[in-house]
HTML snippet that shows the backbone in 3Dmol.js (N, CA, C, O; Angstrom):
<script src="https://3Dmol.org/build/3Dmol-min.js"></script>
<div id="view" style="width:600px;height:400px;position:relative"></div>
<script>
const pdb = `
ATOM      1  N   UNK A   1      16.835  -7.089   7.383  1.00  0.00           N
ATOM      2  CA  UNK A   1      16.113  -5.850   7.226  1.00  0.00           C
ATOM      3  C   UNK A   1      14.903  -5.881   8.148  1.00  0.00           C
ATOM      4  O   UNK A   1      14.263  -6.925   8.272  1.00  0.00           O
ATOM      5  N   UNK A   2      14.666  -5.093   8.609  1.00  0.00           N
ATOM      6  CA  UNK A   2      13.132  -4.466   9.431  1.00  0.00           C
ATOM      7  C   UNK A   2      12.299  -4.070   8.614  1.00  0.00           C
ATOM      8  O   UNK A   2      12.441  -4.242   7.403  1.00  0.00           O
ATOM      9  N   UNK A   3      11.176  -3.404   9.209  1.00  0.00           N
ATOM     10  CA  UNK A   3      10.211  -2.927   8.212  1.00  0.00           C
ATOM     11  C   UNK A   3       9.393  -2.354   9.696  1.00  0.00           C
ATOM     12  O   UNK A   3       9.062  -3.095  10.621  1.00  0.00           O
ATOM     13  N   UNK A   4       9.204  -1.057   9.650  1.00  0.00           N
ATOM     14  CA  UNK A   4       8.236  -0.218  10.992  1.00  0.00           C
ATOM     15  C   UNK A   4       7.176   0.212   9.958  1.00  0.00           C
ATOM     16  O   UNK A   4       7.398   0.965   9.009  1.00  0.00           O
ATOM     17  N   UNK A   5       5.774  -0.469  10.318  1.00  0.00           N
ATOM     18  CA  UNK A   5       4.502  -0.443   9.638  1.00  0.00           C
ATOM     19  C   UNK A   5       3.456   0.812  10.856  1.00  0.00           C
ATOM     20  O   UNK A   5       3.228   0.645  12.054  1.00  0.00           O
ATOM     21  N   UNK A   6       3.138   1.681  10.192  1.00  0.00           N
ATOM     22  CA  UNK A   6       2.226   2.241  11.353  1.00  0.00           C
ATOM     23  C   UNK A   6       0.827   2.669  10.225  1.00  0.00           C
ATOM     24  O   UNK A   6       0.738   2.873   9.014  1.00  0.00           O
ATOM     25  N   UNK A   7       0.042   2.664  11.172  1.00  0.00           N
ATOM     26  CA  UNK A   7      -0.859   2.400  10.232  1.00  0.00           C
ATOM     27  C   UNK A   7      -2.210   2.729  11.704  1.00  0.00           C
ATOM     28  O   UNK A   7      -1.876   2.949  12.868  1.00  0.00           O
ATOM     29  N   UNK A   8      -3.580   2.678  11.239  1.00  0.00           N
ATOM     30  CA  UNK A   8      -4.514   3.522  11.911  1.00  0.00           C
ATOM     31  C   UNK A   8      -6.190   1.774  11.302  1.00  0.00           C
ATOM     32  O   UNK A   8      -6.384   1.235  10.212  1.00  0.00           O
ATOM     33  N   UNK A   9      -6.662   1.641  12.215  1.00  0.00           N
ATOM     34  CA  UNK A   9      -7.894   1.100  12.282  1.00  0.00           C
ATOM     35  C   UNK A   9      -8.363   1.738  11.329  1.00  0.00           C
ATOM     36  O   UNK A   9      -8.266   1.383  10.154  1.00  0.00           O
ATOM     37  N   UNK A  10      -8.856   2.628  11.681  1.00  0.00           N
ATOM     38  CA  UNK A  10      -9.844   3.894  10.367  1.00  0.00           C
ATOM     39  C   UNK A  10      -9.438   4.166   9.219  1.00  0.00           C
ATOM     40  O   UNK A  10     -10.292   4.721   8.528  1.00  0.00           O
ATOM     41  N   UNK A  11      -7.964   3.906   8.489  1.00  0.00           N
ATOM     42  CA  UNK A  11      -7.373   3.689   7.489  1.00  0.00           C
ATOM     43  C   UNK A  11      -7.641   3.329   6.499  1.00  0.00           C
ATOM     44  O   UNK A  11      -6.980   2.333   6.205  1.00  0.00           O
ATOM     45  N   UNK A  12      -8.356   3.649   5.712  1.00  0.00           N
ATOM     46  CA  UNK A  12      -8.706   2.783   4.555  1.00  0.00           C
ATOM     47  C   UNK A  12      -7.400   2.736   3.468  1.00  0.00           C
ATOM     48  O   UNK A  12      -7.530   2.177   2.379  1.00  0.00           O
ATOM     49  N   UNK A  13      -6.179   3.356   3.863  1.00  0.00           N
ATOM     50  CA  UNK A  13      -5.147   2.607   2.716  1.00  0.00           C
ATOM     51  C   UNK A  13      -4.317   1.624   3.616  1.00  0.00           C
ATOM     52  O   UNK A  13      -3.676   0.765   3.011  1.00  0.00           O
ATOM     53  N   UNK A  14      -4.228   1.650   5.410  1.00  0.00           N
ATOM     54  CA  UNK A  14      -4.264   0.686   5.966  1.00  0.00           C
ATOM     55  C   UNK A  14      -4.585  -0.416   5.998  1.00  0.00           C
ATOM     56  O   UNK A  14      -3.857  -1.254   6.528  1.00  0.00           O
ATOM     57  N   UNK A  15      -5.782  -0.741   5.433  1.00  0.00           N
ATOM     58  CA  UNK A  15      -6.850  -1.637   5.358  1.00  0.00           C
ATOM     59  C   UNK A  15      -6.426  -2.167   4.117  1.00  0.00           C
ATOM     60  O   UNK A  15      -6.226  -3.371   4.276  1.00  0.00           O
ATOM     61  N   UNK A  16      -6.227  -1.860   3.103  1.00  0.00           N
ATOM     62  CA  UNK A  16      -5.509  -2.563   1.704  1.00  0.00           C
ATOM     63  C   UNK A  16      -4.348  -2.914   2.090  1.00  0.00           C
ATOM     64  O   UNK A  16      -4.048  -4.103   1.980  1.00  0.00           O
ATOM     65  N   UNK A  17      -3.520  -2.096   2.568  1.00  0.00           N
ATOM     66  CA  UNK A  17      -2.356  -2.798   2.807  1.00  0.00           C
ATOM     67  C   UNK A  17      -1.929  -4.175   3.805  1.00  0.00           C
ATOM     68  O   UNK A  17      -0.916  -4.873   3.863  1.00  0.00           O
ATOM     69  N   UNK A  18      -3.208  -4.177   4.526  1.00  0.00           N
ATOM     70  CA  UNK A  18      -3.002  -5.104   5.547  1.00  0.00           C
ATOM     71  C   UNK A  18      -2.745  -6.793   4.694  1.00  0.00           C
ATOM     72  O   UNK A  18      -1.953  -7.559   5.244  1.00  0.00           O
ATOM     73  N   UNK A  19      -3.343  -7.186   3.584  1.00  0.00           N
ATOM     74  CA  UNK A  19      -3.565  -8.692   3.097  1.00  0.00           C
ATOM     75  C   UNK A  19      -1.825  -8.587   2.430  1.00  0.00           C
ATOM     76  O   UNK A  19      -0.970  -9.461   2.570  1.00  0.00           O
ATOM     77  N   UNK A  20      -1.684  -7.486   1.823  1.00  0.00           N
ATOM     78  CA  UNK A  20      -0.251  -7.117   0.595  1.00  0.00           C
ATOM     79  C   UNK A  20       0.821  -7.736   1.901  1.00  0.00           C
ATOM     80  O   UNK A  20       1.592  -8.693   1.827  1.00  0.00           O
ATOM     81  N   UNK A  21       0.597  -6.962   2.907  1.00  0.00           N
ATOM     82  CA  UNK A  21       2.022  -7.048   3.697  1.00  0.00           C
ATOM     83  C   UNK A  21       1.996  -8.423   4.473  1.00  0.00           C
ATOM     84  O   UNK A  21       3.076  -8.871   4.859  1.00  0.00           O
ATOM     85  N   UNK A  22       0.966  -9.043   4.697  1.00  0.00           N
ATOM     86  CA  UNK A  22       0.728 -10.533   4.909  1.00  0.00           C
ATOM     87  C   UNK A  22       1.324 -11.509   4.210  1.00  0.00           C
ATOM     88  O   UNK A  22       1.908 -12.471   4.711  1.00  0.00           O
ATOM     89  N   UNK A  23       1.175 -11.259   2.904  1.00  0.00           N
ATOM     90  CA  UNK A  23       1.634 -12.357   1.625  1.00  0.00           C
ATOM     91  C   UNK A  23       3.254 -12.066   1.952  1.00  0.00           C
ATOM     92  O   UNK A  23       4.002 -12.934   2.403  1.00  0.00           O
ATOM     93  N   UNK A  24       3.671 -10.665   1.639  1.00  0.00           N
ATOM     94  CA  UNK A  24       5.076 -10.695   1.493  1.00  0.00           C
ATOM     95  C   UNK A  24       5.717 -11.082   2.933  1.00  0.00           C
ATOM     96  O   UNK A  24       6.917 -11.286   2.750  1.00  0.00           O
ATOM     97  N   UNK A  25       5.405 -11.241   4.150  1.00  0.00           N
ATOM     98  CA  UNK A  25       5.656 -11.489   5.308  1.00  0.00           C
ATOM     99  C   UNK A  25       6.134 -12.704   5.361  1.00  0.00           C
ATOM    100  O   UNK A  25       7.268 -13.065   5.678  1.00  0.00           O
ATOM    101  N   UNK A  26       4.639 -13.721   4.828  1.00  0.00           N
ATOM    102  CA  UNK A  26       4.826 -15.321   4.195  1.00  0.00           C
ATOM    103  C   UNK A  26       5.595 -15.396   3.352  1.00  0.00           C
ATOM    104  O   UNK A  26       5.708 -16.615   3.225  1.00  0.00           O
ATOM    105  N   UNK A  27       6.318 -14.890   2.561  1.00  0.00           N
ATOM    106  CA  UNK A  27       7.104 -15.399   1.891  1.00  0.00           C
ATOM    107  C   UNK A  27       8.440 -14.868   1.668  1.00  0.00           C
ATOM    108  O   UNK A  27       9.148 -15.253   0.737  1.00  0.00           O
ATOM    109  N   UNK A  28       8.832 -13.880   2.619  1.00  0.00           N
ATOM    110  CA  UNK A  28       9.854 -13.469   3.314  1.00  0.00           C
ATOM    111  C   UNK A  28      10.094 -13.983   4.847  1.00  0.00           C
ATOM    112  O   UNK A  28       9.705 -13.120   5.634  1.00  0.00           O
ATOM    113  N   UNK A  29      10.422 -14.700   5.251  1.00  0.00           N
ATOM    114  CA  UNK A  29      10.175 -15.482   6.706  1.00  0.00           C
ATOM    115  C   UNK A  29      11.401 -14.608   7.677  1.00  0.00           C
ATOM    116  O   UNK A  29      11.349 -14.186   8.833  1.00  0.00           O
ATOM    117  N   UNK A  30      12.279 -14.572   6.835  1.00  0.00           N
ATOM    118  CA  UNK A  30      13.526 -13.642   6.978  1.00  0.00           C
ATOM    119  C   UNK A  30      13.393 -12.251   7.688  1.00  0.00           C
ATOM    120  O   UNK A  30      14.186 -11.830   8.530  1.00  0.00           O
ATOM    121  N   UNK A  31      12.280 -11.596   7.230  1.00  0.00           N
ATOM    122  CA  UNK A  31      11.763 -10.065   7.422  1.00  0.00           C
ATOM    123  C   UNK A  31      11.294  -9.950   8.536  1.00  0.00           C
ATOM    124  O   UNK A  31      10.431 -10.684   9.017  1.00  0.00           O
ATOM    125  N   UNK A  32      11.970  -8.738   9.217  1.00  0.00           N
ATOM    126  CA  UNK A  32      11.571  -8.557  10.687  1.00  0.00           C
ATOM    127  C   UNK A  32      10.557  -7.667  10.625  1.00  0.00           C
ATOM    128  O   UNK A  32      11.091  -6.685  10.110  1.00  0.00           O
ATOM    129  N   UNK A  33       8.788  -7.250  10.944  1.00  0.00           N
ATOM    130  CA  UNK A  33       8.423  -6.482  10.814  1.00  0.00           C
ATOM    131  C   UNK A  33       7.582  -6.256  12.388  1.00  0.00           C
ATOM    132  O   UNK A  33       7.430  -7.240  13.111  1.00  0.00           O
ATOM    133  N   UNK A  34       7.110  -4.993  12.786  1.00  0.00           N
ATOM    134  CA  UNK A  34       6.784  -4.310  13.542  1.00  0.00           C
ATOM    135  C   UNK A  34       5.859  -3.403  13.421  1.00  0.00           C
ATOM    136  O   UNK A  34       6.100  -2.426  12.713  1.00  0.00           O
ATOM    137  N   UNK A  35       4.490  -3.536  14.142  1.00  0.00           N
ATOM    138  CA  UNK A  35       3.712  -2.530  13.252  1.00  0.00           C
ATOM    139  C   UNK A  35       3.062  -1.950  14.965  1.00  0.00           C
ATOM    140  O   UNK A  35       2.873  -2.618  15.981  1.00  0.00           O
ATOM    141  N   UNK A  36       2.826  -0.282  14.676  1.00  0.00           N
ATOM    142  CA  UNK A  36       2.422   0.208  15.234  1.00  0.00           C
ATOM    143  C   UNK A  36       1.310   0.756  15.192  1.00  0.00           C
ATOM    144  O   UNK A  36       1.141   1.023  14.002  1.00  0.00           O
ATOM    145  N   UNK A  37       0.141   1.208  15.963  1.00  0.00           N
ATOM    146  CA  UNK A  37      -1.489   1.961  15.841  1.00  0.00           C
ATOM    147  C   UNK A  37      -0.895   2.918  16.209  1.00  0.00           C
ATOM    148  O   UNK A  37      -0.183   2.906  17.213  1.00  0.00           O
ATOM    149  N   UNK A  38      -1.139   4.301  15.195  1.00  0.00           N
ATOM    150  CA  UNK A  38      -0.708   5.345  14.996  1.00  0.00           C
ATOM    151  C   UNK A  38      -1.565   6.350  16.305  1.00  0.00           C
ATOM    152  O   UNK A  38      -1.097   7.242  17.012  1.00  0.00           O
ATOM    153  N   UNK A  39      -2.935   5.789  16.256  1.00  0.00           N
ATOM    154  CA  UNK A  39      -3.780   6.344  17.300  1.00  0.00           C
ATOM    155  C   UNK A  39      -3.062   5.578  18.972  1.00  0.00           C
ATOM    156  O   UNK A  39      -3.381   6.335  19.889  1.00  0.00           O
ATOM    157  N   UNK A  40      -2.391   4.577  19.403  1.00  0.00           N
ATOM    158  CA  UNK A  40      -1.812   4.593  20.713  1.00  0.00           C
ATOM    159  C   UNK A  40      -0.374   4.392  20.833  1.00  0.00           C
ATOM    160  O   UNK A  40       0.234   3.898  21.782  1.00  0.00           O
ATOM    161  N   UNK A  41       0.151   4.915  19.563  1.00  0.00           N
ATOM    162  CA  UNK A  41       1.623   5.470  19.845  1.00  0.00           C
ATOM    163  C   UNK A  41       1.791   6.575  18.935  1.00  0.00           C
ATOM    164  O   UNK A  41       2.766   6.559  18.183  1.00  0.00           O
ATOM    165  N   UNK A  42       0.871   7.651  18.895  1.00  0.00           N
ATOM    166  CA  UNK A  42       0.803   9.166  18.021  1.00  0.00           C
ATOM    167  C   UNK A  42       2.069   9.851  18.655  1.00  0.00           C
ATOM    168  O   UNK A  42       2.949  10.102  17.831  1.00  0.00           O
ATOM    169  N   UNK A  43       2.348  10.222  20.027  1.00  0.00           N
ATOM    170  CA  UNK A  43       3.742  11.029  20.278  1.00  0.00           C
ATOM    171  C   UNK A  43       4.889  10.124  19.864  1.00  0.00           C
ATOM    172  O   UNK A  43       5.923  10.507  19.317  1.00  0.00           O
ATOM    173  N   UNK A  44       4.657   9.192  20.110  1.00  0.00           N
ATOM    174  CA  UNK A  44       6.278   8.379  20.322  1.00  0.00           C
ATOM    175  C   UNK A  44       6.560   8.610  18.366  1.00  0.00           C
ATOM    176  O   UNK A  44       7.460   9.044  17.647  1.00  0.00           O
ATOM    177  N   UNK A  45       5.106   7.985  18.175  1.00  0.00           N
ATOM    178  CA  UNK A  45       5.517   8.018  16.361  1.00  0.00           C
ATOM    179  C   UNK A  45       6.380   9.507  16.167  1.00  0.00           C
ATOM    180  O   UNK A  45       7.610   9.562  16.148  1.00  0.00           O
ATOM    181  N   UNK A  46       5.547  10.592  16.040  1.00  0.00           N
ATOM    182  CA  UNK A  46       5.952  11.894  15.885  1.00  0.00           C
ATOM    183  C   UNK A  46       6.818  12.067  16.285  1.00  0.00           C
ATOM    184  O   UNK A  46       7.738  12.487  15.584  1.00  0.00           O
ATOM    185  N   UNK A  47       6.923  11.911  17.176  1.00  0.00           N
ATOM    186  CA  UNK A  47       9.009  11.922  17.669  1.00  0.00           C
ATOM    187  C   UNK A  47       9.679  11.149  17.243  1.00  0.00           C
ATOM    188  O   UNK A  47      10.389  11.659  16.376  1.00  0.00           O
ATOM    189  N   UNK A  48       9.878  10.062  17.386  1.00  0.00           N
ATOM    190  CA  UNK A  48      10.830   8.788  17.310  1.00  0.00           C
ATOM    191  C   UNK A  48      11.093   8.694  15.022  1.00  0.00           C
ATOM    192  O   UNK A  48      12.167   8.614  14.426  1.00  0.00           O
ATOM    193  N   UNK A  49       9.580   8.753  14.368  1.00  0.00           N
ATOM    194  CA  UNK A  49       9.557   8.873  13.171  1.00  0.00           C
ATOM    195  C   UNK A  49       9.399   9.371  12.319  1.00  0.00           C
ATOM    196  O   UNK A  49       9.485   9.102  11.121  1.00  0.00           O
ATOM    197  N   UNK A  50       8.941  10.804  13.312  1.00  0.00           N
ATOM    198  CA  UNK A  50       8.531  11.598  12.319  1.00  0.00           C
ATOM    199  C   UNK A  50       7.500  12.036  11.156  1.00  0.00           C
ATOM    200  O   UNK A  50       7.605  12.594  10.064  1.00  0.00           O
ATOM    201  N   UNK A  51       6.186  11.368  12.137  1.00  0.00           N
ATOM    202  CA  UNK A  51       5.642  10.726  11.387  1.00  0.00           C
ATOM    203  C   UNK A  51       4.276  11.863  10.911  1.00  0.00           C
ATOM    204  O   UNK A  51       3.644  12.121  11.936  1.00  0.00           O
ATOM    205  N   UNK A  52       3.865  12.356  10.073  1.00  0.00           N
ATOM    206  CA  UNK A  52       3.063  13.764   9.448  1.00  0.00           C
ATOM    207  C   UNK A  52       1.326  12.791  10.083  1.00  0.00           C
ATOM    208  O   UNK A  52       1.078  11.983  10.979  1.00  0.00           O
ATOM    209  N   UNK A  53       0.579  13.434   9.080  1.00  0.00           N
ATOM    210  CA  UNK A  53      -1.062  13.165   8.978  1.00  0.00           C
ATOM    211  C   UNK A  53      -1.168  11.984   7.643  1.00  0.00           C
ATOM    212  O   UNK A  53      -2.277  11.702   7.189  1.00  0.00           O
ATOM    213  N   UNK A  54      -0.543  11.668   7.368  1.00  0.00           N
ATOM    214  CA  UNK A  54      -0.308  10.373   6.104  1.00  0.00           C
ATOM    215  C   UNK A  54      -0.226   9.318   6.309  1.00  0.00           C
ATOM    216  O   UNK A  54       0.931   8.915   6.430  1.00  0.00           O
ATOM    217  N   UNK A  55      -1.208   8.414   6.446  1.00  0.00           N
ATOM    218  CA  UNK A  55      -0.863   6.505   6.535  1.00  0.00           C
ATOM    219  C   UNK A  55      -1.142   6.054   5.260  1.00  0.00           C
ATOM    220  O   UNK A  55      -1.469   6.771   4.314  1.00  0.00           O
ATOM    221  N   UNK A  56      -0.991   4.703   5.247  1.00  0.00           N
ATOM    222  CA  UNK A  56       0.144   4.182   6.389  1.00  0.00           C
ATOM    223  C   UNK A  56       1.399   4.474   5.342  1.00  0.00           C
ATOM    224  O   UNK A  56       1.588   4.636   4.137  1.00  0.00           O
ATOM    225  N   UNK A  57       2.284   4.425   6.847  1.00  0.00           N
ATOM    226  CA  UNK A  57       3.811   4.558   6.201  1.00  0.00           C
ATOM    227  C   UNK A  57       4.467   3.306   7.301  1.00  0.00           C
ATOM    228  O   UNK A  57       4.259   2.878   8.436  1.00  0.00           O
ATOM    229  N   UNK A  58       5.805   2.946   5.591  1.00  0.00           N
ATOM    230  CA  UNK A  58       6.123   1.806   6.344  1.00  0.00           C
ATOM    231  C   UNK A  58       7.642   2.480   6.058  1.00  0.00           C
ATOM    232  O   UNK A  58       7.951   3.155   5.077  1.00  0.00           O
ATOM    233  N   UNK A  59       8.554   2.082   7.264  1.00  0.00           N
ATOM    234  CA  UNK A  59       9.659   2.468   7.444  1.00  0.00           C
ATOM    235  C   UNK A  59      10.822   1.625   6.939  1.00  0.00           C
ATOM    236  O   UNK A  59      11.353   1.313   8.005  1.00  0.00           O
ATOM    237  N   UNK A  60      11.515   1.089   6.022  1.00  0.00           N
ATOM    238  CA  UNK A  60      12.738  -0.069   6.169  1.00  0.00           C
ATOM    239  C   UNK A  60      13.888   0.525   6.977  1.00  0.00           C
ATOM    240  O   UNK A  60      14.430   1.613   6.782  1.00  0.00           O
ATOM    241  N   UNK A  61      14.143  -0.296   7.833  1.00  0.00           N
ATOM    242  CA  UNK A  61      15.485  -0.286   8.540  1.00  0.00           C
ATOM    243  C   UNK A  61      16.695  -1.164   8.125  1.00  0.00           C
ATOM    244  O   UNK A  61      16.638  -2.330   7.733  1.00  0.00           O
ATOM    245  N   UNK A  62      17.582  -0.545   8.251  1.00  0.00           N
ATOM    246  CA  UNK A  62      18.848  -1.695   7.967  1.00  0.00           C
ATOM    247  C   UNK A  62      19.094  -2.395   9.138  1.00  0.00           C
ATOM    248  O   UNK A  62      18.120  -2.424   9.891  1.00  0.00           O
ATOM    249  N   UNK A  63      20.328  -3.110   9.626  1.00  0.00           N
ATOM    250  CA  UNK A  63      20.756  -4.336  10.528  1.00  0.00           C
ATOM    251  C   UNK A  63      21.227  -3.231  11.737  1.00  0.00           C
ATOM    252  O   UNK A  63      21.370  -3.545  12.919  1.00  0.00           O
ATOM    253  N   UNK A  64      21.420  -1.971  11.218  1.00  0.00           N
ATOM    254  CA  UNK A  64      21.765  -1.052  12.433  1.00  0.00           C
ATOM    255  C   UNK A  64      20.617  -0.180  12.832  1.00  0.00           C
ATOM    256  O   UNK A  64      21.009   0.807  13.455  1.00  0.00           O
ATOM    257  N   UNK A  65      19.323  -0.237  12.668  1.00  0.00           N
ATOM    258  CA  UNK A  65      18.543   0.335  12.914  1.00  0.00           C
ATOM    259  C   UNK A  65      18.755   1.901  12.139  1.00  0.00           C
ATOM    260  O   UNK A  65      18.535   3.017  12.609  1.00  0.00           O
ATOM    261  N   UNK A  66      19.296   1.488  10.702  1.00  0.00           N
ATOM    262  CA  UNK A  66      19.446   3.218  10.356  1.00  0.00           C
ATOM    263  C   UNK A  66      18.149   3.378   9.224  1.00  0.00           C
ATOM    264  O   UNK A  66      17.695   2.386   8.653  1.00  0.00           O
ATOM    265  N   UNK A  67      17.675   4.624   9.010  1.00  0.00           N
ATOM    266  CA  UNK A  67      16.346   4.457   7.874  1.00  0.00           C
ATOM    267  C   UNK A  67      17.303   4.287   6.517  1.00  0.00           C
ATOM    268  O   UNK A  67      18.321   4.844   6.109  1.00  0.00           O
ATOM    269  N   UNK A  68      16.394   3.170   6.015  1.00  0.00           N
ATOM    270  CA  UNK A  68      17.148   3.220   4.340  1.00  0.00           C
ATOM    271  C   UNK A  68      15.933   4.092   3.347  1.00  0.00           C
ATOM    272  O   UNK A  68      16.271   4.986   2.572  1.00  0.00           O
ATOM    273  N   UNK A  69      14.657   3.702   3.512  1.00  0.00           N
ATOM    274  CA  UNK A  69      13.981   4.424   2.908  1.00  0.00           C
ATOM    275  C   UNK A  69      12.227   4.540   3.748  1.00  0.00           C
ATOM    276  O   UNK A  69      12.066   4.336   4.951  1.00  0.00           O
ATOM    277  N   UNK A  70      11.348   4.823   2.990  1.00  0.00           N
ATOM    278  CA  UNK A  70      10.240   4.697   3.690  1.00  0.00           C
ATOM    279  C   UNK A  70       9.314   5.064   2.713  1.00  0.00           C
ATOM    280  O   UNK A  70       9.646   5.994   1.978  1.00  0.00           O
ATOM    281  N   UNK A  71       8.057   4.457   2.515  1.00  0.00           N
ATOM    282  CA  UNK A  71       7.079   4.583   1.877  1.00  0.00           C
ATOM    283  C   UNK A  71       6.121   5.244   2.740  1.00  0.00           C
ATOM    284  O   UNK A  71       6.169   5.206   3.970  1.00  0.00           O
ATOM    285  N   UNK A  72       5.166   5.910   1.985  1.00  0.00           N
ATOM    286  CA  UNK A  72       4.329   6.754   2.659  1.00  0.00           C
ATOM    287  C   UNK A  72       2.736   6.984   1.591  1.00  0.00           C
ATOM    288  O   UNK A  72       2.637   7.502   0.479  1.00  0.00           O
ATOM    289  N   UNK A  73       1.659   6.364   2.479  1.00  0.00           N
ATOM    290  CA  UNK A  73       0.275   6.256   1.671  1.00  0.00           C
ATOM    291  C   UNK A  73       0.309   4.726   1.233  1.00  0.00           C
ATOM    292  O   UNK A  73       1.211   4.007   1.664  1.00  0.00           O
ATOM    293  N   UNK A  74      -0.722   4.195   0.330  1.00  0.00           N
ATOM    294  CA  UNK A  74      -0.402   3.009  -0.072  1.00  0.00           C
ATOM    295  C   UNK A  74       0.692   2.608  -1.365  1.00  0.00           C
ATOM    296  O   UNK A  74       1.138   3.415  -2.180  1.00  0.00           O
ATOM    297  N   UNK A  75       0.940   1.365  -1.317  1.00  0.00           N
ATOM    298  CA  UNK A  75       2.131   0.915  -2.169  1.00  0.00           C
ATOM    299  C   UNK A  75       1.926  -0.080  -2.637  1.00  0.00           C
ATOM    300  O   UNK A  75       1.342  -0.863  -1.887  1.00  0.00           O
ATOM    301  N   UNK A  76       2.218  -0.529  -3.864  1.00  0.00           N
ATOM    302  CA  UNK A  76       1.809  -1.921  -4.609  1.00  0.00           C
ATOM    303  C   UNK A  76       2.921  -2.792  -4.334  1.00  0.00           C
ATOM    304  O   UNK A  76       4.092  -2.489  -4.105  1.00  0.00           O
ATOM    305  N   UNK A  77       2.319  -4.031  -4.397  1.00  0.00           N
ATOM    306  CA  UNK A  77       2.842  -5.284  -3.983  1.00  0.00           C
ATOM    307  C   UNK A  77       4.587  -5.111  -4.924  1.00  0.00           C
ATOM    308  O   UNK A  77       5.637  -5.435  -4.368  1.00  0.00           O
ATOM    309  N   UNK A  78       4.551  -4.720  -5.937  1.00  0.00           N
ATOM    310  CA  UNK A  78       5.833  -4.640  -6.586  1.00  0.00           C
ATOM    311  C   UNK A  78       6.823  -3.483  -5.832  1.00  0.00           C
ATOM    312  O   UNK A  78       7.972  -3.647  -5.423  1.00  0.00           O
ATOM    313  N   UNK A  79       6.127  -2.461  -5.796  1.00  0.00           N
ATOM    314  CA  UNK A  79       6.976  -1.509  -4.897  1.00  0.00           C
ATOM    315  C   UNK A  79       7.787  -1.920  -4.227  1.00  0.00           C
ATOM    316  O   UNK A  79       9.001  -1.794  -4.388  1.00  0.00           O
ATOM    317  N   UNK A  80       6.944  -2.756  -2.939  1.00  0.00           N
ATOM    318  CA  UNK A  80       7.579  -3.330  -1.399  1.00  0.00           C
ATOM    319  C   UNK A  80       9.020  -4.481  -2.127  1.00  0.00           C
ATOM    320  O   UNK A  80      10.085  -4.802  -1.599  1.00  0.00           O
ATOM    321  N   UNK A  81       8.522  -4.799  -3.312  1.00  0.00           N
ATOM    322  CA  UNK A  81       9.347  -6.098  -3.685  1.00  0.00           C
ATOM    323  C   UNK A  81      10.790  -5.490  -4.139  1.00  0.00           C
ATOM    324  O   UNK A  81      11.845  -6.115  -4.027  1.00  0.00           O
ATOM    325  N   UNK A  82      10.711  -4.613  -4.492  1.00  0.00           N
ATOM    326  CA  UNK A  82      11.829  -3.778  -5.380  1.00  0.00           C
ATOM    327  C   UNK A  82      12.504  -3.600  -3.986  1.00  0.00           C
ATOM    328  O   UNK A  82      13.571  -4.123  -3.664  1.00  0.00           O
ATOM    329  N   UNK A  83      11.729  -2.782  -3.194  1.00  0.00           N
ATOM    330  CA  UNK A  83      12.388  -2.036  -1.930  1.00  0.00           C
ATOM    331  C   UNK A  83      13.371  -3.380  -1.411  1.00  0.00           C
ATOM    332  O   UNK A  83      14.602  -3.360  -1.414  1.00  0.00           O
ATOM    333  N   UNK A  84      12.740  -4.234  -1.085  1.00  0.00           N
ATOM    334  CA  UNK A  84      13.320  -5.045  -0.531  1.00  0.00           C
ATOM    335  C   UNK A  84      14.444  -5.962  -1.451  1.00  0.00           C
ATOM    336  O   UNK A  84      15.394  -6.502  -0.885  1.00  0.00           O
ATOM    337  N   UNK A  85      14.286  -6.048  -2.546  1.00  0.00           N
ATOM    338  CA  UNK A  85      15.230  -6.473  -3.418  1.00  0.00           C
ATOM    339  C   UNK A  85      16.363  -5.466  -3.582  1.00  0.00           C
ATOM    340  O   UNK A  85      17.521  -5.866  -3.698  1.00  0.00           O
ATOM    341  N   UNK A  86      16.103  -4.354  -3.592  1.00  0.00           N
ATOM    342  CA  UNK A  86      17.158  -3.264  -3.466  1.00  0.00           C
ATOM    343  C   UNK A  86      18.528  -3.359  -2.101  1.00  0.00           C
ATOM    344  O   UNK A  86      19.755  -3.269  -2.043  1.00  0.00           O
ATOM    345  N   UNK A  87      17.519  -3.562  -1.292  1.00  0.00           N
ATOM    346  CA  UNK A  87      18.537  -3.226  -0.286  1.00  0.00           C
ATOM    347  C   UNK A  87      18.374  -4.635   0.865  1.00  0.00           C
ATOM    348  O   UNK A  87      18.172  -4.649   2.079  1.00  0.00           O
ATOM    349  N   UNK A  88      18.524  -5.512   0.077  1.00  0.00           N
ATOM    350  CA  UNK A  88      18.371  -7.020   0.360  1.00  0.00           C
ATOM    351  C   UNK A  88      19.784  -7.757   1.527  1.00  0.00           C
ATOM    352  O   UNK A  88      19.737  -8.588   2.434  1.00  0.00           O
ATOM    353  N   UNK A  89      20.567  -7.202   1.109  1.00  0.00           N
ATOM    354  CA  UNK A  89      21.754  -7.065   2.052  1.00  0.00           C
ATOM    355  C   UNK A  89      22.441  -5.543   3.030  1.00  0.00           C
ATOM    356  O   UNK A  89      23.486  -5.060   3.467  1.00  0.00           O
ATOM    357  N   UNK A  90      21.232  -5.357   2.952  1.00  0.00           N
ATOM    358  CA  UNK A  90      21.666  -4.301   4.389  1.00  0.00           C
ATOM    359  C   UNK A  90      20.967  -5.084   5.679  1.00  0.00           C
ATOM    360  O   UNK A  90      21.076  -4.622   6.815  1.00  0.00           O
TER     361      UNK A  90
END
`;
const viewer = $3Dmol.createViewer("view");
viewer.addModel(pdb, "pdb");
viewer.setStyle({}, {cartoon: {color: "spectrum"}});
viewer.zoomTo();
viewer.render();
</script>
């Protein structure tokens, strides 16, 4: 699984999320993640993700690069865990 993180400096639900997605990173070694600054990739985001006035949003991808789901604003450490326990074999 992937995970497309975009997210903004000035963010303050960015900014919480930054330590959450650290831990689960460490202890998912497995997890491919990718994070983008929403402020120097704003078109590509908007095109490519679709991405509104809402951070951070984190994208899961499957093994084919297809969206399985996506969170949007901040998310608790259990959330991300479910997500990823859910769809653990895509």
């Amino acid at each position: 699984m992937k995970v497309i993180k975009i997210g903004a400096i000035w963010c303050p639900g960015c900014i919480i999320m930054k330590p959450r997605w650290k831990e689960i990173e460490e202890e998912h070694p497995n997890l491919q993640t990718v994070y983008y600054d929403y402020d120097e990739h704003e078109e590509m985001l908007l095109e490519r993700y679709h991405i509104k006035d809402t951070l951070p949003v984190c994208i899961f991808l499957d093994n084919n690069e297809q969206e399985l789901t996506r969170l949007i604003g901040e998310a608790s450490r259990n959330e991300i865990l479910n997500i990823l326990q859910k769809y653990k074999d895509f």
